[in-house]
Backbone as CSV, one residue per row, in Angstrom:
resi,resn,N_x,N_y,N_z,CA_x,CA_y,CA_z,C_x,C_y,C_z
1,UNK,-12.981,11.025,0.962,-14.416,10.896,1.007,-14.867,10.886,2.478
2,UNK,-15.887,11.198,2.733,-16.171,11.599,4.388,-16.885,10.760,4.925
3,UNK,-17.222,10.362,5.684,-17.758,8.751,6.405,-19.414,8.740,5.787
4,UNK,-20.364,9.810,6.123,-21.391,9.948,5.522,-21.427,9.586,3.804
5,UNK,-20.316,10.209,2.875,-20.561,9.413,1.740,-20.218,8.427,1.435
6,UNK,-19.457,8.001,2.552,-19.279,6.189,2.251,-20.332,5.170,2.577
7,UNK,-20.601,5.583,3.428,-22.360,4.938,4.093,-23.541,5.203,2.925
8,UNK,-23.803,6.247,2.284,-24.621,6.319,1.291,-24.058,5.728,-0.337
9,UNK,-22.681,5.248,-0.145,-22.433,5.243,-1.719,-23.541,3.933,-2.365
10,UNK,-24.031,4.411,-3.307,-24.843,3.651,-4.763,-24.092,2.022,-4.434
11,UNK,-23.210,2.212,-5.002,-22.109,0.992,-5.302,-21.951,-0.107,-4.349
12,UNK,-21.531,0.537,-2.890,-21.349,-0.174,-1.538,-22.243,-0.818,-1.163
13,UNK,-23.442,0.147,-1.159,-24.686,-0.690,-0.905,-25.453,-1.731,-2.007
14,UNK,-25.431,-1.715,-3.119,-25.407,-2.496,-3.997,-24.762,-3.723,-3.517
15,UNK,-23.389,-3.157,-3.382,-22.078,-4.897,-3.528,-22.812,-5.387,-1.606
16,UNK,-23.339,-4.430,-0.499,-23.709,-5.407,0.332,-24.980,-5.844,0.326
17,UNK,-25.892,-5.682,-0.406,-27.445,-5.905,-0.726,-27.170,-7.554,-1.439
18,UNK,-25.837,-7.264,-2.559,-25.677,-8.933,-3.351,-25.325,-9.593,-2.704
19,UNK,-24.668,-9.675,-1.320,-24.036,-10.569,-0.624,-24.928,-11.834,0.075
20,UNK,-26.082,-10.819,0.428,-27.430,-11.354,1.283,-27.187,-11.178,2.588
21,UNK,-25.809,-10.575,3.442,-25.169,-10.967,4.375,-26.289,-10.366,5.707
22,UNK,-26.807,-9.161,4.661,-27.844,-8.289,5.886,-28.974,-9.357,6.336
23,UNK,-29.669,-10.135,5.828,-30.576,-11.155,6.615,-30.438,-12.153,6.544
24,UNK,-29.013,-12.582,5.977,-28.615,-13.793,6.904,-28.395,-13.884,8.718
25,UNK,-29.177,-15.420,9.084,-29.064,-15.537,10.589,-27.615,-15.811,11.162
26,UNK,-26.511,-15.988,10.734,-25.699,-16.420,11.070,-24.886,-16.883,9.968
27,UNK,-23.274,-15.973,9.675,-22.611,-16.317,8.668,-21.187,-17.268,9.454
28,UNK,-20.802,-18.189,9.245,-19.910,-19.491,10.102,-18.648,-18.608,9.487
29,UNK,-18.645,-18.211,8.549,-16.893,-17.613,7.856,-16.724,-16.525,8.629
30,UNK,-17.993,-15.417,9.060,-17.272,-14.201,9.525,-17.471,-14.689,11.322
31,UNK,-17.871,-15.746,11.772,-17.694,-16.100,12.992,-15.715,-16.119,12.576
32,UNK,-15.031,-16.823,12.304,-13.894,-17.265,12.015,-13.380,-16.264,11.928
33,UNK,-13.660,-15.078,10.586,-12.832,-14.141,10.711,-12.246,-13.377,12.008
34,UNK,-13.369,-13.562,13.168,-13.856,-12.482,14.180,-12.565,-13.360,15.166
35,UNK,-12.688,-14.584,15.096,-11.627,-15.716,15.583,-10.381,-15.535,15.861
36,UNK,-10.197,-15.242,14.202,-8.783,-14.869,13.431,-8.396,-13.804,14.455
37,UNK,-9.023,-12.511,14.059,-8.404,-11.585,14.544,-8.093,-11.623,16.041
38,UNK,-9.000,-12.016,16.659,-8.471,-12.043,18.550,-7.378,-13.054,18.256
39,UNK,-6.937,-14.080,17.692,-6.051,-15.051,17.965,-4.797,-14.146,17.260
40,UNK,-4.883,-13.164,16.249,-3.592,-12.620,15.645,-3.207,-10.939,16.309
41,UNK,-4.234,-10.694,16.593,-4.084,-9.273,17.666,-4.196,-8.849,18.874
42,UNK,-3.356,-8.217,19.360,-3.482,-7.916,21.140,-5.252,-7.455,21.264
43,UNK,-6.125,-8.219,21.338,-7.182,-7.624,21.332,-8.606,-8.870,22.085
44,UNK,-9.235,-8.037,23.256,-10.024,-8.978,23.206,-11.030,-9.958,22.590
45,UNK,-11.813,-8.471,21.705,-12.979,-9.470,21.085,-12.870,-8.534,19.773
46,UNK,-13.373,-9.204,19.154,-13.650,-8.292,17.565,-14.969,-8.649,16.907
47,UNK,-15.394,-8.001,16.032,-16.544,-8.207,15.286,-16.341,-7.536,13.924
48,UNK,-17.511,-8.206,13.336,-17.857,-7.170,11.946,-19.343,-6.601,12.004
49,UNK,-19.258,-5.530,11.600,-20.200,-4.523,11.480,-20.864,-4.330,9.789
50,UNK,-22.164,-4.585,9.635,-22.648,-4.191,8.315,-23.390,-3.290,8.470
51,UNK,-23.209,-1.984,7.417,-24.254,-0.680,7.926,-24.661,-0.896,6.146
52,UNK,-25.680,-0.521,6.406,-26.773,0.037,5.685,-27.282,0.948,5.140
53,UNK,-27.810,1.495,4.745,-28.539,2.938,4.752,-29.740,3.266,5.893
54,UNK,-30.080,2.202,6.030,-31.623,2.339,6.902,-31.100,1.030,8.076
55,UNK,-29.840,0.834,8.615,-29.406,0.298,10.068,-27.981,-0.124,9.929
């Protein structure tokens, strides 16, 4: 599947619309996750990214 139809799929955006995660101010678990990963990978900083259809 090609990056464009993963960004538009029905489904994806659905399962991230239920989460609420897009206008939440601040989620404390994916601070941690972001944690996790610099403390378990050669890596400076990490993040998570939520895309949208419209950002």
């Amino acid at each position: 599947m090609r990056t464009e139809d993963r960004v538009r799929d029905p489904e994806r955006l659905e399962a991230l619309r239920t989460t609420g995660l897009l206008d939440a101010p601040r989620v404390p678990i994916l601070d941690e996750v972001t944690r996790m990963a610099v403390r378990l990978l050669p890596v400076r900083a990490s993040l998570v990214t939520l895309i949208a259809e419209d950002r």
